[in-house]
Wavefront OBJ file of the C-alpha trace (Angstrom):
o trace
v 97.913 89.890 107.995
v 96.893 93.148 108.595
v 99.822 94.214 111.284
v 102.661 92.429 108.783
v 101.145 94.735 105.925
v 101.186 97.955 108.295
v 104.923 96.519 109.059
v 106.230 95.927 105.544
v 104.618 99.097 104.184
v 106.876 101.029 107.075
v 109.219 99.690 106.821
v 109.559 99.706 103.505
v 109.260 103.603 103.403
v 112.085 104.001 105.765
v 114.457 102.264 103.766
v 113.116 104.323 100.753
v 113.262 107.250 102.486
v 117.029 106.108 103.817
v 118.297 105.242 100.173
v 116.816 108.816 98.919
v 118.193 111.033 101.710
v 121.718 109.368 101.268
v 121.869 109.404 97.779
v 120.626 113.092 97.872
v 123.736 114.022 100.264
v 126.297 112.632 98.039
v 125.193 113.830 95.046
v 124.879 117.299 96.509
v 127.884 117.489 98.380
v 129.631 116.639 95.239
v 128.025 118.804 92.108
v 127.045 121.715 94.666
v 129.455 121.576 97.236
v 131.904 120.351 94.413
v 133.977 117.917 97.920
v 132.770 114.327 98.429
v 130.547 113.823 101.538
v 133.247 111.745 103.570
v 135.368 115.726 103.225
v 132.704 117.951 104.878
v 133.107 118.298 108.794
v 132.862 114.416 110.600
v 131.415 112.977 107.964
v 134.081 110.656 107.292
v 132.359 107.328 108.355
v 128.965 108.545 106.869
v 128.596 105.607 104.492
v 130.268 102.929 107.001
v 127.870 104.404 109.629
v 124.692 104.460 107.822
v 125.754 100.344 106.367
v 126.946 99.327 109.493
v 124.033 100.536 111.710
v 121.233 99.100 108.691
v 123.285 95.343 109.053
v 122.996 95.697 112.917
v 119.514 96.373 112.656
v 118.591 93.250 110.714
v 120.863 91.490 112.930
v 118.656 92.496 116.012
v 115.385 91.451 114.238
v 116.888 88.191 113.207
v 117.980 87.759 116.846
v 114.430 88.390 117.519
v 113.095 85.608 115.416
v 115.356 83.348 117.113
v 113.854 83.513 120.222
v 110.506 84.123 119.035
v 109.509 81.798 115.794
v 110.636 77.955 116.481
v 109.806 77.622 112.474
v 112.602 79.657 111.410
v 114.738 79.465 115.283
v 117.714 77.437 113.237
v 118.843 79.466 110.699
v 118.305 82.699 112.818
v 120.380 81.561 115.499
v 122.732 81.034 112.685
v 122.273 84.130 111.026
v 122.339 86.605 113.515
v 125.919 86.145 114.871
v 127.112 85.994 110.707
v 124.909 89.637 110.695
v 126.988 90.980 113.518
v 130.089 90.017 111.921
v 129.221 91.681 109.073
v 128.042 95.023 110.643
v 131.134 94.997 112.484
v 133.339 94.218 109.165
v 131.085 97.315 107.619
v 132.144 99.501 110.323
v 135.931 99.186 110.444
v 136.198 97.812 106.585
v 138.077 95.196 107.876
v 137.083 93.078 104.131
v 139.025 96.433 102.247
v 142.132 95.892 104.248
v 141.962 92.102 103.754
v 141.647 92.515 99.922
v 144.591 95.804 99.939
v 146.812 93.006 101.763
v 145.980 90.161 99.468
v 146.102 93.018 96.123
v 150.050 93.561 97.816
v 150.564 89.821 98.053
v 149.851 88.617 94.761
v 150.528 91.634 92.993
v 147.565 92.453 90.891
v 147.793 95.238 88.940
v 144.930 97.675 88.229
v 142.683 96.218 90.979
v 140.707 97.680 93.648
v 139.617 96.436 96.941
v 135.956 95.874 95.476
v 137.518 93.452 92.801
v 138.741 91.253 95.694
v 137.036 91.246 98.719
v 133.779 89.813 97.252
v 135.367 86.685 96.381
v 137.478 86.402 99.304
v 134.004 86.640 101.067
v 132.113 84.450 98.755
v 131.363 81.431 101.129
v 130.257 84.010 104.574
v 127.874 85.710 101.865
v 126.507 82.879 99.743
v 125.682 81.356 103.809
v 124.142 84.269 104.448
v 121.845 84.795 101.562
v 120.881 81.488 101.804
v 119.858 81.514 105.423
v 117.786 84.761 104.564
v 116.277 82.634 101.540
v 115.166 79.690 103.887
v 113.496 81.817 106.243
v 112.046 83.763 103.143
v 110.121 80.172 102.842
v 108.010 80.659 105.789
v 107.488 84.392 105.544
v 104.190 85.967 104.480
v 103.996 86.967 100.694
v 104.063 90.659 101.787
v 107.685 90.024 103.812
v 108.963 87.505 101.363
v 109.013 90.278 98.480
v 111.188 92.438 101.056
v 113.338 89.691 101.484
v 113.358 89.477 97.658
v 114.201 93.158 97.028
v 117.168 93.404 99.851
v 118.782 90.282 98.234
v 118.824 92.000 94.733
v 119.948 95.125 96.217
v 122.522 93.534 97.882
v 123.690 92.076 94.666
v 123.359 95.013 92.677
v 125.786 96.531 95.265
v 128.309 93.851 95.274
v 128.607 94.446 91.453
v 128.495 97.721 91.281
v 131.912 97.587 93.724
v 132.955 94.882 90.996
v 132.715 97.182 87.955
v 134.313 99.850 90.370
v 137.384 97.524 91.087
v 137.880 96.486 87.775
v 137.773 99.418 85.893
v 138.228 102.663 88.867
v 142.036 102.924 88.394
v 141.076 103.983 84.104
v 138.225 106.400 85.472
v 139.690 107.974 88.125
v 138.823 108.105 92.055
v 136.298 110.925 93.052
v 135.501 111.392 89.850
v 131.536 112.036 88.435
v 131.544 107.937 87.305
v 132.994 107.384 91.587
v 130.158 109.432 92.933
v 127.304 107.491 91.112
v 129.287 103.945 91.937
v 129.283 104.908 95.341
v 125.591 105.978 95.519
v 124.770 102.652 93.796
v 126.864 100.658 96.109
v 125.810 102.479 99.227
v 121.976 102.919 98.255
v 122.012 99.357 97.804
v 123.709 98.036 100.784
v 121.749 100.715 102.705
v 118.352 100.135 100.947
v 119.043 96.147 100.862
v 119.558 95.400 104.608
v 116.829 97.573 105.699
v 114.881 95.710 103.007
v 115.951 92.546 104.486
v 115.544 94.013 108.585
v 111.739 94.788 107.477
v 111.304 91.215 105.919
v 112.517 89.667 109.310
v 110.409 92.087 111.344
v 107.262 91.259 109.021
v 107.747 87.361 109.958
v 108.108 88.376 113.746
v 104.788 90.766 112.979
v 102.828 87.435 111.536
v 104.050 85.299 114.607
v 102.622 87.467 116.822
v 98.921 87.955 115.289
v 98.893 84.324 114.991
v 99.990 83.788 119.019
v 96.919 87.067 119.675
v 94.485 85.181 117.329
v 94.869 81.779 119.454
v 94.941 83.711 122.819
v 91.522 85.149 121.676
v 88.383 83.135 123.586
v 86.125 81.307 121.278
v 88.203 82.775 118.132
v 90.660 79.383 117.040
v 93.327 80.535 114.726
v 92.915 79.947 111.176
v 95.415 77.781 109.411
v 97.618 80.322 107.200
v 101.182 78.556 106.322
v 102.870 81.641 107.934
v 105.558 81.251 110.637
v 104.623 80.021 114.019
l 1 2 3 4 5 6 7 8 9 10 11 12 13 14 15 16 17 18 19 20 21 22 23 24 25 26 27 28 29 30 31 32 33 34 35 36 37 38 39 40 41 42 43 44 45 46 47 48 49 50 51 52 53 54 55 56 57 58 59 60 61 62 63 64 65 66 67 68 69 70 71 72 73 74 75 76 77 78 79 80 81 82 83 84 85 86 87 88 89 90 91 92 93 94 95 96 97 98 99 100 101 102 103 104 105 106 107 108 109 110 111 112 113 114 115 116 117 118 119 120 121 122 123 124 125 126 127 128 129 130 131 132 133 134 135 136 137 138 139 140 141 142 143 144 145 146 147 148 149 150 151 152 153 154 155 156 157 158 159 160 161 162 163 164 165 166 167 168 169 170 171 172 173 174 175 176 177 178 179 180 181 182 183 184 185 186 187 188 189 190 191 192 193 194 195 196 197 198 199 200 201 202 203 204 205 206 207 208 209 210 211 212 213 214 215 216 217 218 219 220 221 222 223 224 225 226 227 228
């Protein structure tokens, strides 16, 4: 347990350290600077970058289970082509064009992309929480709560683009109530994959002190429950 717990805690402070230093930048670029981030220099794709690049992460870890943990080798194999999708789809917004097509189609008035692409996405992210969830079952207690936290913060996200969609056309865009949606829905997404990336990596971390403790002459393995 002790290399998962050296894992976790890492991880865990990266994806702290991630949320903090991102939230930091848009808030200052926006009360000091008095421009949004994606206006300074090439920052344009900051918060597409920094999502993008945290999904793609978790996707390579859960890739990594695959071929490493036969416990959880099912729904990884499943899960990590559904992650690359969605890092991909995070990178060139392809769910915000979707929803500004299907917005023009059916007419809705006052809506924003947020308000629409969630549920046009629905059964991809219910799958893909719930893959995340069943290898959750095998993890140790230490990488199940990361898998815990990234869910929530991936939810807390989702609605905080809800609200946005619903009610950002009465608020206004880039305006104080924007900036602290968008550090709430990018902190989360952020913060919730890398939550999620650590949780997969502390399952991998388990599998591979249990494989060292077998390996080890005249040391058998004690029977934990963790992923093998």
């Amino acid at each position: 347990m002790g290399d998962t717990s050296r894992v976790v805690r890492i991880g865990a402070a990266l994806a702290v350290a991630a949320v903090v230093c991102q939230s930091a930048l848009y808030l200052w670029s926006w009360f000091v600077l008095d421009r949004p981030l994606y206006d300074i220099g090439n920052a344009a794709r900051f918060n597409s970058s920094a999502g993008d690049v945290s999904v793609a992460a978790a996707a390579l870890v859960a890739g990594l289970l695959a071929i490493s943990v036969r416990a959880v080798r099912v729904p990884a194999l499943i899960l990590t082509p559904l992650l690359v999708f969605l890092a991909v789809d995070e990178g060139t917004e392809v769910h915000e064009t979707i929803a500004r097509h299907v917005i023009g189609w059916l007419h809705i008035p006052h809506a924003g992309p947020g308000l629409v692409w969630p549920f046009l996405y629905a059964p991809l992210l219910v799958a893909v929480g719930l893959l995340i969830m069943r290898i959750a079952l095998v993890a140790p207690p230490q990488a199940r709560q990361m898998f815990e936290i990234g869910l929530a913060a991936l939810v807390l996200a989702v609605l905080a683009q809800l609200v946005w969609g619903a009610v950002g056309d009465r608020l206004g865009y880039l305006s104080n109530a924007h900036i602290f949606e968008i550090v709430v829905e990018e902190g989360g997404e952020l913060g919730g994959w890398l939550a999620i990336a650590t949780g997969f990596a502390g399952v991998l971390a388990a599998h591979q002190s249990g494989l060292a403790r077998r390996r080890a002459p005249g040391r058998p393995a004690p029977r934990t429950g963790t992923a093998r």
